[in-house]
C-alpha positions as CSV (number, residue, x, y, z in Angstrom):
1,X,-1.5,-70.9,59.7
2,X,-1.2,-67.4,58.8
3,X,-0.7,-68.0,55.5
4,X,-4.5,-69.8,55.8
5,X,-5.4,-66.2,56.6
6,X,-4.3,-64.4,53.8
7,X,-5.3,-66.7,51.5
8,X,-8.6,-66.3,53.0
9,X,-8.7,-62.5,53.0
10,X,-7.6,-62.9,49.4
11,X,-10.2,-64.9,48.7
12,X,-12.6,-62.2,49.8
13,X,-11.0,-59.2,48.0
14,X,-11.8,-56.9,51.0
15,X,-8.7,-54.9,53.1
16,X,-8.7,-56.1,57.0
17,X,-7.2,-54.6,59.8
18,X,-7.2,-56.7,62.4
19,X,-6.5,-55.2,66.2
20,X,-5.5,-57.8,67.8
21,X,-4.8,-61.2,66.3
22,X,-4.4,-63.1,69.5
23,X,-8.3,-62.3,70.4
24,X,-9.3,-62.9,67.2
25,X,-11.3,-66.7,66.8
26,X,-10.3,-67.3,63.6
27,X,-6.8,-66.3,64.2
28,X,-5.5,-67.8,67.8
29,X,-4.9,-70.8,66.9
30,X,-2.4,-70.3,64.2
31,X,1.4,-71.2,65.2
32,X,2.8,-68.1,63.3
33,X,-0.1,-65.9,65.5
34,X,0.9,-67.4,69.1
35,X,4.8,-68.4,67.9
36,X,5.5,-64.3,67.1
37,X,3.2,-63.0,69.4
38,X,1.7,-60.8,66.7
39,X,-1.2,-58.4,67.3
40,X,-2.1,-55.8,64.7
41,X,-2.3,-57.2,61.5
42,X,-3.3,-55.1,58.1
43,X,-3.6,-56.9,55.3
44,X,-4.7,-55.3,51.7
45,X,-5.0,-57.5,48.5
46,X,-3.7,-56.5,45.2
47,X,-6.7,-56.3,43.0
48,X,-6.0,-56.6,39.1
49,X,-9.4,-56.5,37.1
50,X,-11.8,-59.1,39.2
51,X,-8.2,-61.2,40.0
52,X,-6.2,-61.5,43.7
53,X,-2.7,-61.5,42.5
54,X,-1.4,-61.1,46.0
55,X,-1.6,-58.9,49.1
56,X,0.1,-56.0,50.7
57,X,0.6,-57.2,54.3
58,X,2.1,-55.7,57.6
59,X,1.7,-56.8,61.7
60,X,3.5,-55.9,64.7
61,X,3.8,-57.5,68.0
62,X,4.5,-54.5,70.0
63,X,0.9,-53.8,70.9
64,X,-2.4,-53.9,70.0
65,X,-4.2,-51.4,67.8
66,X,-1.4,-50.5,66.0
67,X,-3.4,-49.6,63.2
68,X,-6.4,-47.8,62.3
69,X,-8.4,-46.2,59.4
70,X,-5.9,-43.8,57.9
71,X,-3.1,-46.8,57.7
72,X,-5.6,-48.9,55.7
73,X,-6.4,-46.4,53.5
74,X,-3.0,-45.5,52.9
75,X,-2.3,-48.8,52.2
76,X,-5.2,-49.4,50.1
77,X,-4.1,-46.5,47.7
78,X,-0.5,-48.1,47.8
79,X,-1.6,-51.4,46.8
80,X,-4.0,-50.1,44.1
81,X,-0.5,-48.3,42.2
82,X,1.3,-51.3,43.2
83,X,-1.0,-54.1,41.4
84,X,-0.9,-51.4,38.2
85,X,2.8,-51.3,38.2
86,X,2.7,-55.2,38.7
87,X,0.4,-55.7,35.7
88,X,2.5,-52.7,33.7
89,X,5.9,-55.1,34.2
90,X,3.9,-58.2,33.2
91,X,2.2,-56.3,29.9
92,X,6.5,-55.1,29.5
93,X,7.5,-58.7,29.9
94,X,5.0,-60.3,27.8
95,X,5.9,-57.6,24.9
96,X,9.6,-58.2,25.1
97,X,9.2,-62.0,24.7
98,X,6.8,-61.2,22.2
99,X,8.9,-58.9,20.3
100,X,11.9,-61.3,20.7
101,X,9.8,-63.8,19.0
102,X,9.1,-61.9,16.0
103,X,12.6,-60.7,15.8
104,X,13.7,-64.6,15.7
105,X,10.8,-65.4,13.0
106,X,11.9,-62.1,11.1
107,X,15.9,-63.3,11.1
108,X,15.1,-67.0,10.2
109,X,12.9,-65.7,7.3
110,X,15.5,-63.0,6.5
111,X,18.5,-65.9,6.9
112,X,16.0,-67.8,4.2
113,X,15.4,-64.9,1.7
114,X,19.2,-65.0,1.5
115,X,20.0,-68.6,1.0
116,X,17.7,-68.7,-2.1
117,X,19.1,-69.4,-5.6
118,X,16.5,-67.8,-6.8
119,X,15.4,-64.1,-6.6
120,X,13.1,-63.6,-4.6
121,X,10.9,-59.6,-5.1
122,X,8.2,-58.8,-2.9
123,X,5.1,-55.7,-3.3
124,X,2.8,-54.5,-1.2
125,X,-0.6,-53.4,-2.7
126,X,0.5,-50.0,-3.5
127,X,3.4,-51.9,-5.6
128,X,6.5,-50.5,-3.7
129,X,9.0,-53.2,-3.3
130,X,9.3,-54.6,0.0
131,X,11.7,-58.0,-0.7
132,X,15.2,-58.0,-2.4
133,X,17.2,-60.7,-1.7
134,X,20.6,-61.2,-2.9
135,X,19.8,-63.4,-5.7
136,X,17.6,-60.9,-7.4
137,X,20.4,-58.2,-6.9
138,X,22.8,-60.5,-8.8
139,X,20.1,-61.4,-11.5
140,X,19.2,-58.0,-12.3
141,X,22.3,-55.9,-11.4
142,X,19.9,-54.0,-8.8
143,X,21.5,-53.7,-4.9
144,X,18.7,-53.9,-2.2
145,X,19.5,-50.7,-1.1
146,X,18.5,-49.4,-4.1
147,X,15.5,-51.4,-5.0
148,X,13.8,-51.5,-1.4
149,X,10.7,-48.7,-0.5
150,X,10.7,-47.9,-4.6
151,X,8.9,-49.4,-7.3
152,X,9.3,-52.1,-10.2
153,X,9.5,-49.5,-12.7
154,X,12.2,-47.7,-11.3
155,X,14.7,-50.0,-11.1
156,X,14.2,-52.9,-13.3
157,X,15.0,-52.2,-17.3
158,X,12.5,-51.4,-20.0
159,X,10.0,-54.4,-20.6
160,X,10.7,-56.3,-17.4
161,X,8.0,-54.3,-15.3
162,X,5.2,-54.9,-17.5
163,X,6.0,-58.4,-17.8
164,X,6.1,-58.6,-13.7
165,X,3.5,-56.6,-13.6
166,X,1.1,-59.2,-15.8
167,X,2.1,-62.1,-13.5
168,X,0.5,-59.5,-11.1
169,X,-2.5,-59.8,-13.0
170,X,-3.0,-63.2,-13.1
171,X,-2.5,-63.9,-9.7
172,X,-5.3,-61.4,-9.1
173,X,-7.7,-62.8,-11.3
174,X,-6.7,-66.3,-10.5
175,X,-7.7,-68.8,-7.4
176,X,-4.3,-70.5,-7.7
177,X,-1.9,-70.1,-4.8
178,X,0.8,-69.9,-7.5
179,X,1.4,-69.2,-10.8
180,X,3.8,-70.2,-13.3
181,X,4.7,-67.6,-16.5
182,X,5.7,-67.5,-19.9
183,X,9.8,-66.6,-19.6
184,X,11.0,-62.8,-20.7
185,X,13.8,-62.3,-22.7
186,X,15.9,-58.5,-22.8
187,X,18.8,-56.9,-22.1
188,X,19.7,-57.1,-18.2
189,X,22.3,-54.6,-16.7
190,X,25.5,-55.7,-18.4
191,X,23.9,-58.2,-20.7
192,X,22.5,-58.0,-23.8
193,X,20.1,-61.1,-23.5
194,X,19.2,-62.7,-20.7
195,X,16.1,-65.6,-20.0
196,X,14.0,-65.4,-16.8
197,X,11.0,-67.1,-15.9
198,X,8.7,-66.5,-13.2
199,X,6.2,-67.4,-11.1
200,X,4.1,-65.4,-8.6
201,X,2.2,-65.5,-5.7
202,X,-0.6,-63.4,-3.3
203,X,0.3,-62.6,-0.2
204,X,-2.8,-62.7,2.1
205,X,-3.0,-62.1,5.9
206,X,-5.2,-64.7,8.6
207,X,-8.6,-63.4,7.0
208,X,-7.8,-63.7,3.4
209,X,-7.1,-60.2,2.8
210,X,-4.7,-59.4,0.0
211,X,-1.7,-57.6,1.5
212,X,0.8,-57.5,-1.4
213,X,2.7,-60.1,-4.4
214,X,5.6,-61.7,-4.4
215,X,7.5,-63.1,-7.3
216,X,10.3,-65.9,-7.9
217,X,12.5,-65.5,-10.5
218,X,14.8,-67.9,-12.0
219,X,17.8,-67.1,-14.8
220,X,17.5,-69.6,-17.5
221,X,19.4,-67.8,-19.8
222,X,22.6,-70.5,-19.5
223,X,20.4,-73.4,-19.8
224,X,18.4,-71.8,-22.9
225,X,20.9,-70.7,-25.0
């Protein structure tokens, strides 16, 4: 069959032009040969790296020798920009699902930074606050908005920072995947006492590497006093 014959010439990576498929041995005894009548036949694969991902292919029955040197080259420079646009949508496609996939992970992590009761504050190495969730805005009278991209010192109240930034400091020094602290006690936004305790946590990528801290916060000022 004719589709025998592609698969062969794909097989061997190399353009063909064939004059006339009817006197061709390997080619007269296929049904689609004889049933159309074809004669010329010019058939270029699609070569991506050392990979056959298909072929450009055209015939004609009208006569033989339909085709000659300057048609195979022609179509040897088409199907060059054809298998890079080919491999260009594939890289596209591969990068959209990709990208959908992260959007998904970053909305279900989002979705469960929210639904924490307890506030939840994330730092990068270079301590700017990259995590806010709604629990720490109601705990500390800070909106995301404003706490986001600046740093603990900035927007927490007088004491707090230094007391974060300690459970910093032990996480660095220690091997423990999480940390329990001591609870701090101050004035918070409208509140003249409030209880928090804390635990904290380093943030390390695939190879170990520290990337940042994040800290949990819990209000125990009801249950304390």
């Amino acid at each position: 069959e004719m589709v025998q014959g592609i698969e062969r010439w794909l097989d061997e990576r190399k353009p063909v032009v064939i004059a006339n498929a009817l006197d061709d041995p390997a080619l007269n005894n296929s049904m689609s040969i004889v049933g159309l009548s074809l004669r010329s036949i010019v058939c270029v694969p699609l070569i991506l790296k050392e990979d056959a991902i298909g072929a450009l292919y055209v015939d004609s029955a009208a006569r033989s020798n339909v085709f000659d040197q300057t048609d195979l080259d022609l179509l040897v420079s088409f199907a060059s920009l054809a298998a890079t646009a080919i491999e260009n949508a594939r890289l596209h496609e591969t990068l959209v699902v990709r990208s959908r996939e992260l959007e998904n992970s970053r909305s279900r992590q989002e979705s469960l930074f929210r639904s924490l009761s307890s506030g939840l504050i994330g730092i990068d190495n270079a301590g700017v606050i990259t995590h806010w969730n709604p629990a720490a805005a109601d705990m500390l009278g800070v909106r995301p908005d404003a706490a986001l991209g600046a740093r603990l010192p900035d927007v927490l109240p007088a004491g707090l920072p230094s007391w974060i930034g300690n459970l910093a400091i032990q996480a660095e020094l220690d091997s423990q995947t999480f940390l329990m602290s001591h609870e701090w006690e101050g004035p918070v936004g409208v509140r003249d006492r409030a209880i928090i305790a804390g635990r904290v946590a380093r943030i390390r990528d695939i190879d170990g590497q520290a990337e940042g801290t994040v800290f949990i916060l819990n209000d125990r000022t009801d249950i304390v006093l």
